[in-house]
ROBA-439298 format. One record per residue (C-alpha): x, y, z. Coordinates in steps of 0.1 Angstrom, whole numbers, padded with zeros to 4 digits, always signed. Layout:
<recs>
XYZ ...
</recs>
This chain:
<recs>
-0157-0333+0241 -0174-0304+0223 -0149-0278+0246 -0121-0294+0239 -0122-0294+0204 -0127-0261+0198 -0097-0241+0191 -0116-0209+0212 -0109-0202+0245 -0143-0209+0267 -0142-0200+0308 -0171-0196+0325 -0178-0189+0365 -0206-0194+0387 -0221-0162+0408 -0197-0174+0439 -0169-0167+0412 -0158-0206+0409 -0147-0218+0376 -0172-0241+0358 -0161-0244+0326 -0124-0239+0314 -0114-0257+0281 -0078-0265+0269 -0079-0237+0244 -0084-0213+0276 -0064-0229+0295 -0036-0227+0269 -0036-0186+0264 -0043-0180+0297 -0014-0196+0317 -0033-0219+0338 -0016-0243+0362 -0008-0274+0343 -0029-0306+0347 -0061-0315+0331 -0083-0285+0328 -0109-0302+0348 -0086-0300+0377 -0094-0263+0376 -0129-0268+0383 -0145-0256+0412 -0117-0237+0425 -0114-0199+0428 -0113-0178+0395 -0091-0155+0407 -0065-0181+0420 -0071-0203+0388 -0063-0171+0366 -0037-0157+0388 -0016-0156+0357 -0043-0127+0339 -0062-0111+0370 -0076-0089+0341 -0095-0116+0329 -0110-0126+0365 -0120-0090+0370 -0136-0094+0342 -0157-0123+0346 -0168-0114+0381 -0181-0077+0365 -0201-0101+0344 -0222-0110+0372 -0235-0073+0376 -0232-0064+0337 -0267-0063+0325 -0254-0060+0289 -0229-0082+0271 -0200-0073+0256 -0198-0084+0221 -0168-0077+0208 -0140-0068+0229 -0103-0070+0230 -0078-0077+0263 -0042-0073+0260 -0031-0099+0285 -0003-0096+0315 +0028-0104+0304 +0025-0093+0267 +0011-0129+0263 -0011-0123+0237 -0040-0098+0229 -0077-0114+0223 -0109-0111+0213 -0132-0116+0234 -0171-0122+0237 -0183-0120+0274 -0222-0120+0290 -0237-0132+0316 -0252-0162+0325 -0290-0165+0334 -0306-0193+0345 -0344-0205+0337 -0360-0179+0359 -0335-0151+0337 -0315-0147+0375 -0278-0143+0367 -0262-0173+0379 -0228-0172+0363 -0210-0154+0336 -0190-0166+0308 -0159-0156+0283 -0155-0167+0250 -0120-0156+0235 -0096-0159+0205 -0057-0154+0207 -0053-0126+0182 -0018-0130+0174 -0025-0155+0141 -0052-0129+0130 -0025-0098+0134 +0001-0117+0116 -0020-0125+0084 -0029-0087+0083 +0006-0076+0089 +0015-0104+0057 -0012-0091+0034 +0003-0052+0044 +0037-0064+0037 +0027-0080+0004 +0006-0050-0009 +0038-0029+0003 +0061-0049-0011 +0040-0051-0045 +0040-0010-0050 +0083-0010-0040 +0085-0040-0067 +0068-0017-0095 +0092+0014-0079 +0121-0008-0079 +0118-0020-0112 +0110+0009-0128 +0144+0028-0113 +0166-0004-0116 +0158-0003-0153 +0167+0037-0155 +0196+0033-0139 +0212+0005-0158 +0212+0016-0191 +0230+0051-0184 +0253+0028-0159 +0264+0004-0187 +0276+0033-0212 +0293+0048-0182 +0312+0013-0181 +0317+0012-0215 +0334+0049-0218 +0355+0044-0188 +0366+0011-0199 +0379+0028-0230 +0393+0054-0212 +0413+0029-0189 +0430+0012-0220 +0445+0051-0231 +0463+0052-0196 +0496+0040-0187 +0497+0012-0164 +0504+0023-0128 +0498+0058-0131 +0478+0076-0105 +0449+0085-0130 +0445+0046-0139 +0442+0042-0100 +0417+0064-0094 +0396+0050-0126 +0402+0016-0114 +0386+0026-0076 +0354+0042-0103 +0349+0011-0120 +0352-0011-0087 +0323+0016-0076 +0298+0012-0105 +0300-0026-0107 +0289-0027-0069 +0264-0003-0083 +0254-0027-0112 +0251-0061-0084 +0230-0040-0066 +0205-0031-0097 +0206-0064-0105 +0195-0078-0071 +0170-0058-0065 +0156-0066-0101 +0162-0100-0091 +0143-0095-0058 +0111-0079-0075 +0108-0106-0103 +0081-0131-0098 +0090-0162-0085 +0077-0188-0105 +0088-0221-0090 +0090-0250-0115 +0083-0278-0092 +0095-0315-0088 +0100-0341-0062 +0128-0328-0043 +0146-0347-0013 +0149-0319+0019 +0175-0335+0037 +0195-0338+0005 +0187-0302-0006 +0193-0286+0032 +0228-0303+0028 +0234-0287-0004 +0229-0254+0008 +0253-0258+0041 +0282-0268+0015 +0277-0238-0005 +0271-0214+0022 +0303-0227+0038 +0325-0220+0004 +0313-0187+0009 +0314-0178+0046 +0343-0192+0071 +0332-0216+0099 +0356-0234+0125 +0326-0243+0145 +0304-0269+0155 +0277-0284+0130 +0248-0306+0143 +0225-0326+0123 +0189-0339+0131 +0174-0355+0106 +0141-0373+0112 +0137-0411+0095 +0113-0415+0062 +0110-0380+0054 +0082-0376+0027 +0096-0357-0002 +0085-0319-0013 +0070-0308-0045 +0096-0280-0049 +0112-0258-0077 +0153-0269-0063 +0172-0243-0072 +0147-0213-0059 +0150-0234-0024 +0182-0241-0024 +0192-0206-0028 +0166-0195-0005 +0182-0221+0020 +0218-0210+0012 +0206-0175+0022 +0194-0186+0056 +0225-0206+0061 +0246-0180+0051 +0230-0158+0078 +0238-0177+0108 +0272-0181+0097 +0277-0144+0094 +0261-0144+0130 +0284-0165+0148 +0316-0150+0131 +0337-0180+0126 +0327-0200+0155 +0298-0216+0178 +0272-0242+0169 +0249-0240+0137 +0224-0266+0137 +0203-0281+0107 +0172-0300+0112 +0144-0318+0092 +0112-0334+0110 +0075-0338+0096 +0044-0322+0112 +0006-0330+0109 -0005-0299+0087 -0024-0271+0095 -0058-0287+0091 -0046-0316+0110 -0055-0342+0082 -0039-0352+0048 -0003-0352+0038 +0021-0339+0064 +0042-0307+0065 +0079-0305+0061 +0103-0284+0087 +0138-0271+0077 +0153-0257+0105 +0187-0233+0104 +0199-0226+0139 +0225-0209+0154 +0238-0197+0191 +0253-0169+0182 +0239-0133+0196 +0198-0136+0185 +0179-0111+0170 +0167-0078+0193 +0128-0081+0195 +0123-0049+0172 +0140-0064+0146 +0125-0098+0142 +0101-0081+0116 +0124-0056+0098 +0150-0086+0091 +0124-0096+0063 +0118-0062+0048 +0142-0058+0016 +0171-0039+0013 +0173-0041+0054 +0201-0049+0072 +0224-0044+0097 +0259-0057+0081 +0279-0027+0065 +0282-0050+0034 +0249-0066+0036 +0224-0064+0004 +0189-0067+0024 +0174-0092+0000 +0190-0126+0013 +0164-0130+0041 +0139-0110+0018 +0141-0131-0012 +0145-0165+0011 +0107-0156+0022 +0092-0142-0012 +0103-0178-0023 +0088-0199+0007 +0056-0182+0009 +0057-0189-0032 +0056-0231-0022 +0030-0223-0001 +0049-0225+0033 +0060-0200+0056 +0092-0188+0068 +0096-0179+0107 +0121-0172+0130 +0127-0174+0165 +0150-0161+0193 +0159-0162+0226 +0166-0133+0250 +0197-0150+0257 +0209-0154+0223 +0205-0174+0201 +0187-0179+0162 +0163-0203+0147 +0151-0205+0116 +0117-0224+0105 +0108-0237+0066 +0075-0250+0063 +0066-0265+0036 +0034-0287+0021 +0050-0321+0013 +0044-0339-0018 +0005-0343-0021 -0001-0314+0003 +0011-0288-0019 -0013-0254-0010 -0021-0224-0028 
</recs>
């Protein structure tokens, strides 16, 4: 009872190398064969962890270790996962090694918090840049404006020189949005929050996404039954879900299948008010594995007219409710998008 519970991987073997203890957290990281992880016991650790020999090796050089390793780390076959690992032997009353044992935590959740608090520390010293040149730059911009606008009235209609000034301005109003977004981006978000219906607000977001972007495809809806309703500031997450929404249509170019989703999950600590999952999906081509990280940097992007800040901003204001933005894709292609957010009650710091 006491194994199972624990959300750290425990295997242990016996000096003949059969498995005596594997719990489902082990079980779970390394691969094992399906089944009850009892059904594993007794068996052969070497065929039980066929998936990460590594780790077998490891427990049988436990038997002739005489000193423990405390604090190790294993990146597993397959690019699984890398852990953290605590591994000794086991002595019985007479201080004979009789076993040894592996005590293990998938660093992956541990990695992505540091990589967050990196980003945000990152992103905290290119706000203060950003600002700081966004505000330099639009004063002498607007008098430029100003003075060319003047100068456009003193030329005749048509003429070449009114063209070329015309093409000018066109160039330092893109200049302007793009000042103004990124000031945008590096303000604060201070949500004002109410009781805000998901289903309702995800819906909301598809209809203005698809004034701005053309879609002849397919939409699917999945809406789970007595939704609990968030404690959200509306407009920040509509926007932030108009941005996401906007994205997949961009990625499937007119045609294909975007799917929207909302379902409830138990919360992280397993107890209290549930969670609440938006999901934006799409089949179109995916997202290449070294990009799945840069796609939520600012001012990043891979569209010749792209800003960078959509996907930015649409994860400064998540993790601003106290949820957490995540995306998934498939070799194959393919896009999902993940919202999760504290329901009403649940709200988390």
């Amino acid at each position: 009872m006491l194994l199972g519970s624990m959300s750290s991987g425990v295997v242990a073997i016996d000096r003949d190398g059969a498995v005596r203890v594997l719990n489902a957290g082990a079980q779970q990281v390394l691969g094992c064969s399906a089944g009850a992880p009892q059904a594993a016991l007794g068996h052969d650790c070497r065929e039980v962890l066929a998936a990460q020999p590594g780790v077998a090796r490891l427990l049988l050089g436990a038997l002739e270790r005489k000193h423990p390793i405390s604090r190790g780390e294993l990146a597993l076959s397959g690019g699984v996962a890398n852990i953290g690992l605590t591994l000794a032997p086991v002595r019985d009353a007479h201080g004979r090694v009789c076993g040894s044992c592996m005590i293990f935590r998938d660093l992956a959740p541990i990695e992505r918090q540091d990589e967050r608090v990196r980003l945000r520390a990152r992103l905290e010293a290119l706000g203060e840049m950003a600002a700081g040149l966004a505000h330099a730059i639009r004063n002498p911009l607007a008098g430029m404006e100003v003075s060319a606008g003047l100068l456009h009235r003193r030329l005749a209609p048509g003429s070449e020189e009114r063209e070329l000034l015309d093409e000018l301005l066109g160039e330092m109003r893109a200049v302007s949005r793009s000042v103004s977004q990124s000031l945008e981006f590096v303000r604060p978000a201070s949500p004002e929050l109410g009781r805000v219906d998901p289903v309702g607000l995800l819906e909301e977001a598809w209809h203005v996404a698809r004034a701005r972007v053309a879609f002849d495809g397919a939409v699917e809806r999945a809406w789970q039954d007595d939704l609990p309703p968030l404690e959200a500031d509306a407009e920040q997450l509509r926007t932030a879900l108009t941005d996401l929404v906007v994205n997949a249509l961009q990625a499937l170019d007119g045609r294909g299948r975007l799917t929207l989703s909302v379902h409830a999950e138990a919360g992280g600590s397993g107890d209290g008010p549930p969670d609440v999952i938006l999901g934006v999906a799409d089949d179109g081509p995916g997202v290449p594995a070294g990009l799945r990280e840069k796609i939520f940097h600012p001012f990043f992007t891979t569209k010749e007219d792209g800003s960078g800040v959509g996907l930015a901003n649409a994860q400064k204001v998540v993790a601003s409710h106290g949820g957490r933005l995540e995306l998934t894709s498939a070799p194959g292609g393919g896009c999902r998008f993940q919202v999760r957010l504290p329901s009403a009650g649940g709200a988390r710091e």
